[in-house]
PARORO-216627 format. One record per residue (C-alpha): residue in one letter; x, y, z. Coordinates in steps of 0.25 Angstrom, whole numbers, padded with zeros to 4 digits, always signed. Layout:
N
AXYZ ...
***
This chain:
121
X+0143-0165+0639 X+0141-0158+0626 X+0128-0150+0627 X+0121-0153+0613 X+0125-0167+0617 X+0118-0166+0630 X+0108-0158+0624 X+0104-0169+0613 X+0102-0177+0626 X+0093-0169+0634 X+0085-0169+0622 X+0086-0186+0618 X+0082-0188+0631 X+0069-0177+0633 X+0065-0183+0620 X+0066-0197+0625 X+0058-0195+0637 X+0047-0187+0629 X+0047-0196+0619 X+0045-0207+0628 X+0032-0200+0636 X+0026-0198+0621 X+0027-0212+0619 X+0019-0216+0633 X+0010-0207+0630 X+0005-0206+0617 X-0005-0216+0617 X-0011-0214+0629 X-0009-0199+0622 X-0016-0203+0608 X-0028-0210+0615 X-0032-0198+0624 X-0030-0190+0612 X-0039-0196+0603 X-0051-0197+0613 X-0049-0183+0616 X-0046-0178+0603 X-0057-0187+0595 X-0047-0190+0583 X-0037-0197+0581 X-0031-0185+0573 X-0033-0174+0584 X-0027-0185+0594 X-0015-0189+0586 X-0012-0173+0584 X-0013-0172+0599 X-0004-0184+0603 X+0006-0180+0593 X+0005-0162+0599 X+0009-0170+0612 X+0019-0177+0608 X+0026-0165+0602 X+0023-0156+0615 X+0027-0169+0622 X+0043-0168+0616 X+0043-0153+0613 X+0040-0148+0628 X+0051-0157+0633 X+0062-0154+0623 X+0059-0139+0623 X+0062-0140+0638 X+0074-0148+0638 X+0079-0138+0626 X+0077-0125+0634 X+0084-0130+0647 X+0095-0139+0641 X+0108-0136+0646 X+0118-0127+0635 X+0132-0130+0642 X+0139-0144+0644 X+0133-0153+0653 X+0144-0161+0663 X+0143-0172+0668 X+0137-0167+0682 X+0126-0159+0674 X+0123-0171+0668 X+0112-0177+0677 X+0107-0163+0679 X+0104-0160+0664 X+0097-0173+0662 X+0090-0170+0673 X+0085-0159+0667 X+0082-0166+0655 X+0073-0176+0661 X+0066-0164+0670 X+0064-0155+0658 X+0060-0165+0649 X+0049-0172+0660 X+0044-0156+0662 X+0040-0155+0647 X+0034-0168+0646 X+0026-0165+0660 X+0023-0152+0653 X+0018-0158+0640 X+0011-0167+0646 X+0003-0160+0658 X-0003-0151+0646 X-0005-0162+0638 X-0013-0169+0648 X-0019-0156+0653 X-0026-0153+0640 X-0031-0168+0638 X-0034-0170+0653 X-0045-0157+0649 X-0049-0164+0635 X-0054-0177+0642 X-0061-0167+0655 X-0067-0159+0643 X-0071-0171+0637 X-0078-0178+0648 X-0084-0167+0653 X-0094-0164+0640 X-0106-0172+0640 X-0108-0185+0632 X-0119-0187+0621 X-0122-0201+0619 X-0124-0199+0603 X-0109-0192+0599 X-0102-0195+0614 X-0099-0180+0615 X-0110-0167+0614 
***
């Protein structure tokens, strides 16, 4: 198989897979965004950072290791393998930091104390 042609592949199908996982998530994303964040500006910049980090990371990594020679028929399943592998990494990448750094926005948020007047002192 020609290699831009395999190439163009490897990347339709990361995008796919990426843009599928932004589309589960992003309300789910947007609503914890915006009780963390306070406005709806701050949370829509934060859902769309996400998003972006949620494509980039997967695609940089199916760039980097995609293959530069002909792939045959037998290297086939092997390189789409890859693919799925390399892709799957970036997301699970992306999206253990992202949570990591929500996960510490709601324990620092729950750990302040609670004034009755303005909900937060």
């Amino acid at each position: 198989m020609n290699p831009i042609i395999f190439f163009t592949l490897e990347v339709t199908l990361s995008l796919m897979i990426c843009l599928g996982l932004i589309k589960l998530i992003k309300p789910r994303l947007r609503d914890i965004l915006y009780e963390t964040c306070g406005t709806q500006k701050r949370a829509e910049f934060w859902v769309t950072f996400t998003q972006l980090m949620m494509l980039i990371a997967p695609l940089m990594i199916v760039i980097y290791f995609a293959p530069t020679t002909p792939v045959t028929e037998t290297l086939l399943i092997v390189s789409v393998k890859n693919v799925l592998f390399q892709t799957l990494f970036g997301l699970f990448f992306a999206l253990a930091i992202t949570g990591k750094v929500i996960w510490r926005s709601i324990a620092e948020d729950k750990s302040a104390p609670i004034s009755i007047e303005k909900g937060v002192i």
